[in-house]
PDBQT receptor file of N, H, CA, C and O in Angstrom, charges set to zero:
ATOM      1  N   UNK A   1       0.817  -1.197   0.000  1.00  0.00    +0.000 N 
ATOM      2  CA  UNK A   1       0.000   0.000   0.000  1.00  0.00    +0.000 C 
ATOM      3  C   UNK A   1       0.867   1.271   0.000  1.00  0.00    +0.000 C 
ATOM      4  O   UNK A   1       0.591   2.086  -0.880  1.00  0.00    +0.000 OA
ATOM      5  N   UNK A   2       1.917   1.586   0.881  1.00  0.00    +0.000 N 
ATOM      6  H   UNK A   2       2.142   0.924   1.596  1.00  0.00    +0.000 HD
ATOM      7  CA  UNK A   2       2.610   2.295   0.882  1.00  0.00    +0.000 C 
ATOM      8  C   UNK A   2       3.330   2.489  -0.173  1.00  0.00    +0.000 C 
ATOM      9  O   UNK A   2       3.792   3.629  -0.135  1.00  0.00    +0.000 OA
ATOM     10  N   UNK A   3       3.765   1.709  -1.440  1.00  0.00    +0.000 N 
ATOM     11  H   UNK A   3       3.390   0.783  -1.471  1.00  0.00    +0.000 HD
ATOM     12  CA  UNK A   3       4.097   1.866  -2.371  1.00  0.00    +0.000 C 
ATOM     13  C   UNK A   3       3.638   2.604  -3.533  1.00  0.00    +0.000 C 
ATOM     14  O   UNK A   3       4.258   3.390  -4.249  1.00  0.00    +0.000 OA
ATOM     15  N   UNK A   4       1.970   2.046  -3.608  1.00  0.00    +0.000 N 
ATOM     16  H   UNK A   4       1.467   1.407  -3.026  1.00  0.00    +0.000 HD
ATOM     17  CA  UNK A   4       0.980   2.351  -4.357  1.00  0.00    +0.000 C 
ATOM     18  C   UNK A   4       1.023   3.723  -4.056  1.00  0.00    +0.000 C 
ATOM     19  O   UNK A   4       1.602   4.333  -4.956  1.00  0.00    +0.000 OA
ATOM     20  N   UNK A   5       0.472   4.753  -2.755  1.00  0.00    +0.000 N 
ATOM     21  H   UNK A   5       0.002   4.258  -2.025  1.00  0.00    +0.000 HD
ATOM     22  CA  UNK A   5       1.081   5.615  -1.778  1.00  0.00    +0.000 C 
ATOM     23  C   UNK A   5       1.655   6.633  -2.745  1.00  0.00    +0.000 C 
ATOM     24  O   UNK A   5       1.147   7.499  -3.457  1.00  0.00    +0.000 OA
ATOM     25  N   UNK A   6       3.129   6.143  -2.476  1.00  0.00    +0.000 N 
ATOM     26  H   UNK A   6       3.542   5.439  -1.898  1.00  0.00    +0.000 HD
ATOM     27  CA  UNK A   6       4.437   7.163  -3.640  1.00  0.00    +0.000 C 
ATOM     28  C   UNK A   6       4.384   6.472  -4.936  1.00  0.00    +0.000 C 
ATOM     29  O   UNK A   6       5.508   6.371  -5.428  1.00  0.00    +0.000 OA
ATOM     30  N   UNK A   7       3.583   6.039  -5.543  1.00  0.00    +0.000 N 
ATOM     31  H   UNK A   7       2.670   6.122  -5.144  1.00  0.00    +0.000 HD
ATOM     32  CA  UNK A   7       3.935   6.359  -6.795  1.00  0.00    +0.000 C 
ATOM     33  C   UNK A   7       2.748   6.870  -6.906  1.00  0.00    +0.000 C 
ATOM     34  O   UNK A   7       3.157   7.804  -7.594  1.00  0.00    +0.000 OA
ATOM     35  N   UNK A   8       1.407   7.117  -6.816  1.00  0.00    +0.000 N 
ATOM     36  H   UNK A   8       1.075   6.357  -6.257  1.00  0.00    +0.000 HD
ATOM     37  CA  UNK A   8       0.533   7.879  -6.807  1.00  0.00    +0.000 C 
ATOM     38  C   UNK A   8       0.824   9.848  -6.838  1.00  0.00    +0.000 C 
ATOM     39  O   UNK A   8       0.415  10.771  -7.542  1.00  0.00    +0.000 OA
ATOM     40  N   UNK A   9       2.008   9.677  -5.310  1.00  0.00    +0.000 N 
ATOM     41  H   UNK A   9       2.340   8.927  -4.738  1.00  0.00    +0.000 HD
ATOM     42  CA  UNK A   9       2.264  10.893  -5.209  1.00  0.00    +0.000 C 
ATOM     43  C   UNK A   9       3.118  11.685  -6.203  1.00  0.00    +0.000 C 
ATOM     44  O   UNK A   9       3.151  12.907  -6.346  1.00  0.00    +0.000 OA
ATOM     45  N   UNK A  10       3.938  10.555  -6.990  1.00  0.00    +0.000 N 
ATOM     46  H   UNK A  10       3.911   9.562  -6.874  1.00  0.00    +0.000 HD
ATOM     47  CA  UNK A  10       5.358  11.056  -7.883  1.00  0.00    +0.000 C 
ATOM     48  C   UNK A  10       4.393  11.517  -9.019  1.00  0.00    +0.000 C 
ATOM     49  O   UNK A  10       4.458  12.710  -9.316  1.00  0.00    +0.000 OA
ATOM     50  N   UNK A  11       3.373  10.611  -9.795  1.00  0.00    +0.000 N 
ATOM     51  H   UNK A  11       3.320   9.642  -9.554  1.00  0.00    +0.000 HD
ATOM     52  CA  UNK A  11       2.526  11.177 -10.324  1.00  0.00    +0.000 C 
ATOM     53  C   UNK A  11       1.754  12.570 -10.378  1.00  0.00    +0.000 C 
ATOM     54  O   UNK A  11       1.699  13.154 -11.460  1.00  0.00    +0.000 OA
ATOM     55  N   UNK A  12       1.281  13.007  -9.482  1.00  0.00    +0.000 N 
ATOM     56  H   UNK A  12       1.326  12.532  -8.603  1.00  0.00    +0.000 HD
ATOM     57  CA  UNK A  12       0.828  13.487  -8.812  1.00  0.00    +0.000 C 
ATOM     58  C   UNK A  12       1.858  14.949  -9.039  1.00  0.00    +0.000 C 
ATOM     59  O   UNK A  12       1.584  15.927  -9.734  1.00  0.00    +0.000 OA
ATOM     60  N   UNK A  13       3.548  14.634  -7.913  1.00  0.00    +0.000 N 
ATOM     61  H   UNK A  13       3.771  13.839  -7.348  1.00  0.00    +0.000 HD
ATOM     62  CA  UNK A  13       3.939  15.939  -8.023  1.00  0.00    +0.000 C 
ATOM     63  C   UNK A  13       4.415  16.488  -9.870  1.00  0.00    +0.000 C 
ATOM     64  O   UNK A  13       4.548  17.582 -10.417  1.00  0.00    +0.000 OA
ATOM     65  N   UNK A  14       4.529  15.214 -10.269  1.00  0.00    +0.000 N 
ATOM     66  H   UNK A  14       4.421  14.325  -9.825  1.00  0.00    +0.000 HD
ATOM     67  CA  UNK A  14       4.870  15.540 -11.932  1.00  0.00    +0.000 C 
ATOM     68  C   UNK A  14       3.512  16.189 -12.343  1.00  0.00    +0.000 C 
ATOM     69  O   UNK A  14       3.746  17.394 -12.435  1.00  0.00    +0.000 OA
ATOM     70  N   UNK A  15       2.110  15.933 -12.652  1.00  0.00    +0.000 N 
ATOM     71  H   UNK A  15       1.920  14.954 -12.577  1.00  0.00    +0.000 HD
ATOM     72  CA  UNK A  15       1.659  16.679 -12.937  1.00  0.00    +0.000 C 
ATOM     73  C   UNK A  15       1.087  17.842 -12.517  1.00  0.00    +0.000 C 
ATOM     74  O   UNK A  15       0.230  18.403 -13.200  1.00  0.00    +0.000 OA
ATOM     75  N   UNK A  16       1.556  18.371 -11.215  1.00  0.00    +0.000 N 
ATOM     76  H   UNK A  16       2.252  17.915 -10.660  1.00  0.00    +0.000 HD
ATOM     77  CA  UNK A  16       1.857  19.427 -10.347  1.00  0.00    +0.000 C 
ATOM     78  C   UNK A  16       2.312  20.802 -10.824  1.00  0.00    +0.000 C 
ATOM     79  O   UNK A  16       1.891  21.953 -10.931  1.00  0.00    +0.000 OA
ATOM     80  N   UNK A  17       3.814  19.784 -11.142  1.00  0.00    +0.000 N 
ATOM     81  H   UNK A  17       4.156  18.848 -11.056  1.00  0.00    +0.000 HD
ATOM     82  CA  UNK A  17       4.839  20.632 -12.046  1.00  0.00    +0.000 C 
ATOM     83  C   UNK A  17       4.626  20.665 -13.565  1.00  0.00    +0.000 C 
ATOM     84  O   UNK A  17       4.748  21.831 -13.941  1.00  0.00    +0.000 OA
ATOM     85  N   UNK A  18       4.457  20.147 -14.199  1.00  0.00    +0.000 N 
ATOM     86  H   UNK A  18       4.358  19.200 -13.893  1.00  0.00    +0.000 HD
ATOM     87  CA  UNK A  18       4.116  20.183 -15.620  1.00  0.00    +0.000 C 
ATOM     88  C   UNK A  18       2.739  20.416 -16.270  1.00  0.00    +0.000 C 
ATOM     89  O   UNK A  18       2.544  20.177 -17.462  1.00  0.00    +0.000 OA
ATOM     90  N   UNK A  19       1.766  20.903 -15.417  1.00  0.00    +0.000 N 
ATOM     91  H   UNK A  19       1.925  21.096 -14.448  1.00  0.00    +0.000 HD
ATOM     92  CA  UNK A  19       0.577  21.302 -15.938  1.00  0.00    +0.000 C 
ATOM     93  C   UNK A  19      -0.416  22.241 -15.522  1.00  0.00    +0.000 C 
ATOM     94  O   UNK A  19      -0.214  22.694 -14.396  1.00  0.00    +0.000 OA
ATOM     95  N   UNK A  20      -1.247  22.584 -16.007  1.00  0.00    +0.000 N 
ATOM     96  H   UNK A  20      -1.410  22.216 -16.922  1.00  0.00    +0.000 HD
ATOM     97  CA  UNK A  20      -2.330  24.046 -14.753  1.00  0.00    +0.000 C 
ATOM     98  C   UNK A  20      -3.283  23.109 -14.778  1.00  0.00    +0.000 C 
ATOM     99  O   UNK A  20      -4.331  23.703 -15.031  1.00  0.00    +0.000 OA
ATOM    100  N   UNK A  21      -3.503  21.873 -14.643  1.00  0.00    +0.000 N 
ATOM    101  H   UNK A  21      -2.652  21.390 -14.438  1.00  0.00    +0.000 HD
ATOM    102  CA  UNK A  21      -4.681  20.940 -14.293  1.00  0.00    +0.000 C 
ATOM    103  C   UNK A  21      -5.244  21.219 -12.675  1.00  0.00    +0.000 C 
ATOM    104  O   UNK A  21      -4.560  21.150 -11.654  1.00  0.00    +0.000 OA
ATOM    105  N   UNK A  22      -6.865  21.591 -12.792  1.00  0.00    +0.000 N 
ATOM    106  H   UNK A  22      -7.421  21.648 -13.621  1.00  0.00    +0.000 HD
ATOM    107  CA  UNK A  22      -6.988  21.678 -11.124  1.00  0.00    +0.000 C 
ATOM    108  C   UNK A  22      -6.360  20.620 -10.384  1.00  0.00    +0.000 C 
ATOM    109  O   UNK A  22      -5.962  19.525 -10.780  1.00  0.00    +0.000 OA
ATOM    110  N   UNK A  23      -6.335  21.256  -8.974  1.00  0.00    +0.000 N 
ATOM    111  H   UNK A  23      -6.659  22.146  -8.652  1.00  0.00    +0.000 HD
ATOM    112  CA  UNK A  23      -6.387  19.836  -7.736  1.00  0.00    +0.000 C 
ATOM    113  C   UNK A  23      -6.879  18.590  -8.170  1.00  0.00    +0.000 C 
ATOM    114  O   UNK A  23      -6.291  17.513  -8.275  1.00  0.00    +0.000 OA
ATOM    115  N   UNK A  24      -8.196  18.936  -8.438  1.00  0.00    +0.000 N 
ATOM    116  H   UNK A  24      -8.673  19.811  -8.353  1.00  0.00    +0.000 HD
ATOM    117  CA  UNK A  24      -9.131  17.929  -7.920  1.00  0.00    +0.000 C 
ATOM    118  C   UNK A  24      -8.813  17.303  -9.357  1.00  0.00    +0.000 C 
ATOM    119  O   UNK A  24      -8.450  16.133  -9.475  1.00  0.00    +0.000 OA
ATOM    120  N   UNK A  25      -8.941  17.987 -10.211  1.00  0.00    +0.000 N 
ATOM    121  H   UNK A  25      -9.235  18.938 -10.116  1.00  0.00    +0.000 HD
ATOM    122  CA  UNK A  25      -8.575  16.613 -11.790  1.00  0.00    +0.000 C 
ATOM    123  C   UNK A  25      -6.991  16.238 -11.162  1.00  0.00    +0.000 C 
ATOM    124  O   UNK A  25      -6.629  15.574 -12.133  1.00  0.00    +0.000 OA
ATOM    125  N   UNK A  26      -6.159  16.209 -10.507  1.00  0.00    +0.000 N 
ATOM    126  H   UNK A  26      -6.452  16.748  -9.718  1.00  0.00    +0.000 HD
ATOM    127  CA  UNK A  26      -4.765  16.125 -10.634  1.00  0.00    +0.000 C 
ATOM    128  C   UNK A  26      -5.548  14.436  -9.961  1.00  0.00    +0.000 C 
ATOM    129  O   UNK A  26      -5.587  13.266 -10.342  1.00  0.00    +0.000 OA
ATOM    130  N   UNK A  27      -5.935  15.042  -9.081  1.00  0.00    +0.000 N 
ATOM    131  H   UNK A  27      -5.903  15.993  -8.773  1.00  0.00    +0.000 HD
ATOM    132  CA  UNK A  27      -6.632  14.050  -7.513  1.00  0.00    +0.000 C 
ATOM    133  C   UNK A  27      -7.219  12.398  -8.307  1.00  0.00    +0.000 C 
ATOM    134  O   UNK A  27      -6.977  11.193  -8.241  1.00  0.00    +0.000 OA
ATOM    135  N   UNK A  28      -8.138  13.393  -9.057  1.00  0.00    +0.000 N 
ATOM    136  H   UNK A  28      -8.335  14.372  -9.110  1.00  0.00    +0.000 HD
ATOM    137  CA  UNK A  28      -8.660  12.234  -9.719  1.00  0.00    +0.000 C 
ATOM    138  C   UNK A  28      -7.743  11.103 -11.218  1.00  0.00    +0.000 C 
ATOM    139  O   UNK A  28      -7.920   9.941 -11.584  1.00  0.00    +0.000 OA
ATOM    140  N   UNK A  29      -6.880  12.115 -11.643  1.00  0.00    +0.000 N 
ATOM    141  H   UNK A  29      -6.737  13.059 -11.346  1.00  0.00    +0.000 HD
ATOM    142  CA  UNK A  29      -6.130  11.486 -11.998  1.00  0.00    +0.000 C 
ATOM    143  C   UNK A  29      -5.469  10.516 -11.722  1.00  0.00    +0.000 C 
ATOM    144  O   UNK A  29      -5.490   9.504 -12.423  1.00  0.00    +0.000 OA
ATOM    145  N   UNK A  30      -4.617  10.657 -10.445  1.00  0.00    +0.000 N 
ATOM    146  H   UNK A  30      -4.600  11.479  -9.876  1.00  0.00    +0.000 HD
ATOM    147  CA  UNK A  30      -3.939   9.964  -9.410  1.00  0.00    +0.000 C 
ATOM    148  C   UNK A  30      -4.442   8.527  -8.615  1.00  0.00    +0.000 C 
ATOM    149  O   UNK A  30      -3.765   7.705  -7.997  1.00  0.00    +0.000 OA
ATOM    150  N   UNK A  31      -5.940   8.573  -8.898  1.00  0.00    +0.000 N 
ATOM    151  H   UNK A  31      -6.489   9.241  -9.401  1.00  0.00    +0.000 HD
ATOM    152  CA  UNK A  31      -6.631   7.845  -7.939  1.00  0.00    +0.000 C 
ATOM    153  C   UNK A  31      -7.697   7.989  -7.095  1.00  0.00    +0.000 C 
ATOM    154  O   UNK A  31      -8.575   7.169  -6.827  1.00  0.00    +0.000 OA
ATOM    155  N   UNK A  32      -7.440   9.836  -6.444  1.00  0.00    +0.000 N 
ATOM    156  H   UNK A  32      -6.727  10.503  -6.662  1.00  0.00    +0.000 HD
ATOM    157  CA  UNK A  32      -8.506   9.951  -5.228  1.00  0.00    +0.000 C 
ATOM    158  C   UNK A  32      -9.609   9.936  -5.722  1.00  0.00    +0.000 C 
ATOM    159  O   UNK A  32      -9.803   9.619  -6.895  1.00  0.00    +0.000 OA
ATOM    160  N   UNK A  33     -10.719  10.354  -4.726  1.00  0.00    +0.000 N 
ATOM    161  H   UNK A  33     -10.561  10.612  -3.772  1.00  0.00    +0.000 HD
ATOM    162  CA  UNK A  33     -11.918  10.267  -5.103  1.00  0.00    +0.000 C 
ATOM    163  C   UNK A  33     -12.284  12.467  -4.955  1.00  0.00    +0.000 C 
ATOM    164  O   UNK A  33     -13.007  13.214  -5.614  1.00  0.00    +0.000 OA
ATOM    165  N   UNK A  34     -11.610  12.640  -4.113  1.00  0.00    +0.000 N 
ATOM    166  H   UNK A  34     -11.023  12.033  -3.577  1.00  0.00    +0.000 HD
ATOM    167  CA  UNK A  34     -11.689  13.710  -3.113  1.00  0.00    +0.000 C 
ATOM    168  C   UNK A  34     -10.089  14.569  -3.247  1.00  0.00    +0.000 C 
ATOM    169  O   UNK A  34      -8.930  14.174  -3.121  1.00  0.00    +0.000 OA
ATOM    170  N   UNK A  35     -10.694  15.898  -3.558  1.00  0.00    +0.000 N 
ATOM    171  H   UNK A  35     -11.635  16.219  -3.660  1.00  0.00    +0.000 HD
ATOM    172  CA  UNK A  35      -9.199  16.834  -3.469  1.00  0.00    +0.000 C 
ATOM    173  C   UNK A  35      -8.683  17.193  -2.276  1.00  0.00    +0.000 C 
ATOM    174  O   UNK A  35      -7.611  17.780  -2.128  1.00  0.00    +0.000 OA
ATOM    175  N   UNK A  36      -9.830  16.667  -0.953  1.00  0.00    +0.000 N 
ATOM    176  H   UNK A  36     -10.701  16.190  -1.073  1.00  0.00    +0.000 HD
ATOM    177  CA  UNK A  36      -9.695  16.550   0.294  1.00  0.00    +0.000 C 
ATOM    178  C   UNK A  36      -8.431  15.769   0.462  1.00  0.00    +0.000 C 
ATOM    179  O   UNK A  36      -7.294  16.220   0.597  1.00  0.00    +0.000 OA
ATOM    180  N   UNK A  37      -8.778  14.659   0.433  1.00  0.00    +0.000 N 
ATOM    181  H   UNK A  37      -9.702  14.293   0.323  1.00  0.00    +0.000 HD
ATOM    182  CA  UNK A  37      -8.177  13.346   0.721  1.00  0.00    +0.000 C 
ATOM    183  C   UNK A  37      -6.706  13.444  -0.097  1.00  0.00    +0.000 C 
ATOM    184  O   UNK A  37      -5.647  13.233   0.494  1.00  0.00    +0.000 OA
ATOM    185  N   UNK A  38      -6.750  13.683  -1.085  1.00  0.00    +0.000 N 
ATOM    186  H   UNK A  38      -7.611  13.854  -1.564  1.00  0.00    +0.000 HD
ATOM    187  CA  UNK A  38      -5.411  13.647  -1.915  1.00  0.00    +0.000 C 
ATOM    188  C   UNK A  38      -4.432  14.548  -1.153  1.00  0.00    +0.000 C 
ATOM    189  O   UNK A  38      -3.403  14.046  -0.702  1.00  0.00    +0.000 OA
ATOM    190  N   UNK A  39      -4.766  16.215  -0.937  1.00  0.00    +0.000 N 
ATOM    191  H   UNK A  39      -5.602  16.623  -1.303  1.00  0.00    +0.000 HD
ATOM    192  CA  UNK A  39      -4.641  16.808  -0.287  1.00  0.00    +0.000 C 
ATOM    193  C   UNK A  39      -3.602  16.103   1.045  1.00  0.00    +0.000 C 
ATOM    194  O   UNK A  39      -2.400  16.149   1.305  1.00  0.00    +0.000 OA
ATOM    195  N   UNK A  40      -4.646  15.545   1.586  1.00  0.00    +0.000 N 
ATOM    196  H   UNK A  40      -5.623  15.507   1.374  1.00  0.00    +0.000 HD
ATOM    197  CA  UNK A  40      -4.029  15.327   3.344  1.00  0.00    +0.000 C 
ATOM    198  C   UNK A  40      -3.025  13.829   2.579  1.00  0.00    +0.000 C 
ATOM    199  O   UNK A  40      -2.233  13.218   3.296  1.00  0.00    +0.000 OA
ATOM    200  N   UNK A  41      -3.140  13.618   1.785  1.00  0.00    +0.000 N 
ATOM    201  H   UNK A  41      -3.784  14.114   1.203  1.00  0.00    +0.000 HD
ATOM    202  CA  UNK A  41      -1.673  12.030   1.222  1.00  0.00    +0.000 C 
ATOM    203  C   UNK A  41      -0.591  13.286   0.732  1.00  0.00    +0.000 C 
ATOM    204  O   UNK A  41       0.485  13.497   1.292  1.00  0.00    +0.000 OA
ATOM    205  N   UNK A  42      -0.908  13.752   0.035  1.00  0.00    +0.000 N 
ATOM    206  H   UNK A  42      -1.782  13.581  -0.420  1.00  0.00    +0.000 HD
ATOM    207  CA  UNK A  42       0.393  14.285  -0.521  1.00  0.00    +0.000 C 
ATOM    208  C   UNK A  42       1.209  15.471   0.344  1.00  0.00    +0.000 C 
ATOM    209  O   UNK A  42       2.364  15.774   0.044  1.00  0.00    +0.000 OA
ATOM    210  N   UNK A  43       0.548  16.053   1.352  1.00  0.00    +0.000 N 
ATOM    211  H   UNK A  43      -0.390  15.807   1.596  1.00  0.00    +0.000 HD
ATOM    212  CA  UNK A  43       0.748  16.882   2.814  1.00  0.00    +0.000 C 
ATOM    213  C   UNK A  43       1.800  16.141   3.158  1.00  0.00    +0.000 C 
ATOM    214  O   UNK A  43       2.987  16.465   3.148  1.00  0.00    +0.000 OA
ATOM    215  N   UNK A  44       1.034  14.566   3.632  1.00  0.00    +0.000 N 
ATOM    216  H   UNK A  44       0.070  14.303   3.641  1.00  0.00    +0.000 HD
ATOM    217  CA  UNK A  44       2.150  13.629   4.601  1.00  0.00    +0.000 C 
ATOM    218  C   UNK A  44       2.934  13.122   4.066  1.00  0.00    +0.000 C 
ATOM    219  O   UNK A  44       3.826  12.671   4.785  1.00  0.00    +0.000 OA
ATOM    220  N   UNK A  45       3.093  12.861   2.300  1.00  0.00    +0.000 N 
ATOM    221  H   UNK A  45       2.369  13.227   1.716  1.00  0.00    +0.000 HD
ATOM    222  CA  UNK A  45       4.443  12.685   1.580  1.00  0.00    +0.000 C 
ATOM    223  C   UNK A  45       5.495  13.781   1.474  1.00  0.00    +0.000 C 
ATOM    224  O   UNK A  45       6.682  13.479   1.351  1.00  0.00    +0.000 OA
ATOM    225  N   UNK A  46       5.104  14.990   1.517  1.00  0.00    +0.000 N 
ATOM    226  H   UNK A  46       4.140  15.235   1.617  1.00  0.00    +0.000 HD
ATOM    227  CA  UNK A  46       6.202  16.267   0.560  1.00  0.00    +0.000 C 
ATOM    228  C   UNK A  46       5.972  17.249   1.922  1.00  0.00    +0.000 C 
ATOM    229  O   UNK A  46       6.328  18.426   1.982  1.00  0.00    +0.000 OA
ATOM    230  N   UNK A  47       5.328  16.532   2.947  1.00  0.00    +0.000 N 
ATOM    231  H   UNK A  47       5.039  15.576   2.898  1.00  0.00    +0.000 HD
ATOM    232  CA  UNK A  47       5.464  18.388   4.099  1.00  0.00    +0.000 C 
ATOM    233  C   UNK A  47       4.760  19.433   4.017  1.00  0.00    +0.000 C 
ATOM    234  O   UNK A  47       4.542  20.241   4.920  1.00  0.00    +0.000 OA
ATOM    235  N   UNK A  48       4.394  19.456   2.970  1.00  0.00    +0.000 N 
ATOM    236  H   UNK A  48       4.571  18.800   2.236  1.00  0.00    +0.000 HD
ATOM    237  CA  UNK A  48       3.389  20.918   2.533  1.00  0.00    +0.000 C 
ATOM    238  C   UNK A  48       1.983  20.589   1.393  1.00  0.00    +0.000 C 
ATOM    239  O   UNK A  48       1.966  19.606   0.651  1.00  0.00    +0.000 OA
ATOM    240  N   UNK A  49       1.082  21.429   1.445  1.00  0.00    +0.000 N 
ATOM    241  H   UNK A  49       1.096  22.227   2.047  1.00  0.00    +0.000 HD
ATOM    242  CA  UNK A  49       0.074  21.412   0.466  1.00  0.00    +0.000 C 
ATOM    243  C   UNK A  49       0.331  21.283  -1.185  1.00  0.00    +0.000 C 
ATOM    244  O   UNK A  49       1.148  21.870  -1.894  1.00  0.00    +0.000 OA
ATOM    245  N   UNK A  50      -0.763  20.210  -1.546  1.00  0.00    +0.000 N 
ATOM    246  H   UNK A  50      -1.427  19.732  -0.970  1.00  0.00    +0.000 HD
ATOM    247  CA  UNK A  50       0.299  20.726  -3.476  1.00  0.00    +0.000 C 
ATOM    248  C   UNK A  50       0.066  22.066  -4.157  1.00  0.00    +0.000 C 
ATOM    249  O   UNK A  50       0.567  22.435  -5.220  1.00  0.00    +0.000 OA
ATOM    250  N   UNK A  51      -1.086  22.982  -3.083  1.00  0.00    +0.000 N 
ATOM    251  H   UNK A  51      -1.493  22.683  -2.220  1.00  0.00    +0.000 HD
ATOM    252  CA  UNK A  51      -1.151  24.228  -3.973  1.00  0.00    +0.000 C 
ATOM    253  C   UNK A  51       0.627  24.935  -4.125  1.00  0.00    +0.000 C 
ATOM    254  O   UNK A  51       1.293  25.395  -5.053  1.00  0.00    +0.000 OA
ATOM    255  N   UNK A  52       0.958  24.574  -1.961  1.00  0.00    +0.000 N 
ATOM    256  H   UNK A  52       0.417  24.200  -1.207  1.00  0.00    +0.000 HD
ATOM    257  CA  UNK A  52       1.820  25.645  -2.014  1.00  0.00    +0.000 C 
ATOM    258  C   UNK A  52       2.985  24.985  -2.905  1.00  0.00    +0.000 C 
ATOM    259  O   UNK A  52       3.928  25.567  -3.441  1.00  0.00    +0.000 OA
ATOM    260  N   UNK A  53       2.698  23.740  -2.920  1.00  0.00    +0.000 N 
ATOM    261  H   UNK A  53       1.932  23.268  -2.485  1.00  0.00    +0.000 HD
ATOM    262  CA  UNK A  53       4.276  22.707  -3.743  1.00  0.00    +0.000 C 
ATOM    263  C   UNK A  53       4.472  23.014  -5.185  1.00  0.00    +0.000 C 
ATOM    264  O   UNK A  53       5.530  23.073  -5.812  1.00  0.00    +0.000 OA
ATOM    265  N   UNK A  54       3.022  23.234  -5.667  1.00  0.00    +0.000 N 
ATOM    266  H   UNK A  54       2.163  23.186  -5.158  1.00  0.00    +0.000 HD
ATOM    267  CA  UNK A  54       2.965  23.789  -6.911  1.00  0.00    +0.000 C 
ATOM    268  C   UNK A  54       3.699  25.427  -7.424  1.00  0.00    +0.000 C 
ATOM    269  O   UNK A  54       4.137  25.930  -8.459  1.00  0.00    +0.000 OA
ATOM    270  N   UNK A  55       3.514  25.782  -6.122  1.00  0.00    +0.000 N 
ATOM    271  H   UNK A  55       3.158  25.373  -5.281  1.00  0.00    +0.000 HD
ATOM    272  CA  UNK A  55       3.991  27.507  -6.213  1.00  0.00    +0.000 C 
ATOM    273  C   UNK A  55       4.959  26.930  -6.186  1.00  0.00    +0.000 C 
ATOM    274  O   UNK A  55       5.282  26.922  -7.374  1.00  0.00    +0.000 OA
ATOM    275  N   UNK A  56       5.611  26.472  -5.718  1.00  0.00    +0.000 N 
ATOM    276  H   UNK A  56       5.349  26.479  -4.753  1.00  0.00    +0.000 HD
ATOM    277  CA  UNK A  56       6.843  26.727  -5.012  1.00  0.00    +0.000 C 
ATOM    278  C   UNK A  56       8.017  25.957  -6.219  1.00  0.00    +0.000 C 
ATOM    279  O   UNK A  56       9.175  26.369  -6.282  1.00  0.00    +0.000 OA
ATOM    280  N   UNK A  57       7.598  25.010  -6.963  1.00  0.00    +0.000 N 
ATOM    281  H   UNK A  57       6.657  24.675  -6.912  1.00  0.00    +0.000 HD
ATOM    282  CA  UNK A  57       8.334  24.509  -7.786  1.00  0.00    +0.000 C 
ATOM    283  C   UNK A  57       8.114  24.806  -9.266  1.00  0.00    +0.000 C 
ATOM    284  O   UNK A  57       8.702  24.271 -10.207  1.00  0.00    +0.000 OA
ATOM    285  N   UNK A  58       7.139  25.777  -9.320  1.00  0.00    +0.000 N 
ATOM    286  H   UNK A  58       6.661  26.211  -8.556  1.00  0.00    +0.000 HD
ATOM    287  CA  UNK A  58       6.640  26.312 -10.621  1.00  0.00    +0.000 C 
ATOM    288  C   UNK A  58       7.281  27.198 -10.689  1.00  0.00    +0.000 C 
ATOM    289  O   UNK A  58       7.610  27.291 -11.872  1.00  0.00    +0.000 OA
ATOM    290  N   UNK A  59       8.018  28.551  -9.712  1.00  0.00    +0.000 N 
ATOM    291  H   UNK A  59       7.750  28.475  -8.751  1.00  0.00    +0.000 HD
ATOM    292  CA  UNK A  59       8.645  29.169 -10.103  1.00  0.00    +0.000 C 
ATOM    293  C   UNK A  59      10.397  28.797  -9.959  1.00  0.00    +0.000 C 
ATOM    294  O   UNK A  59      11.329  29.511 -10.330  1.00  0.00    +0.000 OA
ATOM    295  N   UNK A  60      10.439  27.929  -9.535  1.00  0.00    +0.000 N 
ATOM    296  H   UNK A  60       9.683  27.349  -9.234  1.00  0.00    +0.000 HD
ATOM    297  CA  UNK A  60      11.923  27.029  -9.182  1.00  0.00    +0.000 C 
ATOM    298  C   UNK A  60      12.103  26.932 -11.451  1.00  0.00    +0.000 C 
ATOM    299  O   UNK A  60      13.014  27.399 -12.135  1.00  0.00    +0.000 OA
ATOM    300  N   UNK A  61      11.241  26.405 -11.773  1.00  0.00    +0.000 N 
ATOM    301  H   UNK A  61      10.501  26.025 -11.218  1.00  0.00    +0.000 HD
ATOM    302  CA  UNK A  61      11.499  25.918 -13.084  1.00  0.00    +0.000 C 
ATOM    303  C   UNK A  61      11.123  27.500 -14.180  1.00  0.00    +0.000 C 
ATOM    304  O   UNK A  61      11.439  27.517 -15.370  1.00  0.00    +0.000 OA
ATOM    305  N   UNK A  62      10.513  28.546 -13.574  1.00  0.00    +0.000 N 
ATOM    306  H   UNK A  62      10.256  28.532 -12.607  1.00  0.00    +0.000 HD
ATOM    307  CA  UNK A  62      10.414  29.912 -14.641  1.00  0.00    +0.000 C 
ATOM    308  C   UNK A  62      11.594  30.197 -14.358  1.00  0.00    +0.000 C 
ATOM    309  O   UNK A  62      12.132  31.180 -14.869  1.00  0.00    +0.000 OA
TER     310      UNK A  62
């Protein structure tokens, strides 16, 4: 499960970084059901929210 887990999330932060897809399509992409839920998995993988992960590595790459 924990596997399933991070690769969900690697997914996840790749299309983070490489796209303006909402949360919740990223979410549903990934698996979740809920931008809630995805939300609080990818928090406890990366430390922070994917809005702010998104800021934060979107301008790392402008």
């Amino acid at each position: 499960m924990q596997y399933l887990t991070q690769w969900r999330m690697l997914l996840a932060a790749n299309l983070l970084r490489s796209s303006n897809s909402s949360l919740m399509r990223i979410a549903e992409e990934v698996g979740y059901q809920t931008d809630t839920a995805f939300s609080r998995a990818f928090r406890r993988e990366y430390g922070t929210p994917p809005a702010a992960w998104r800021r934060t590595h979107a301008a790392a790459v402008h």
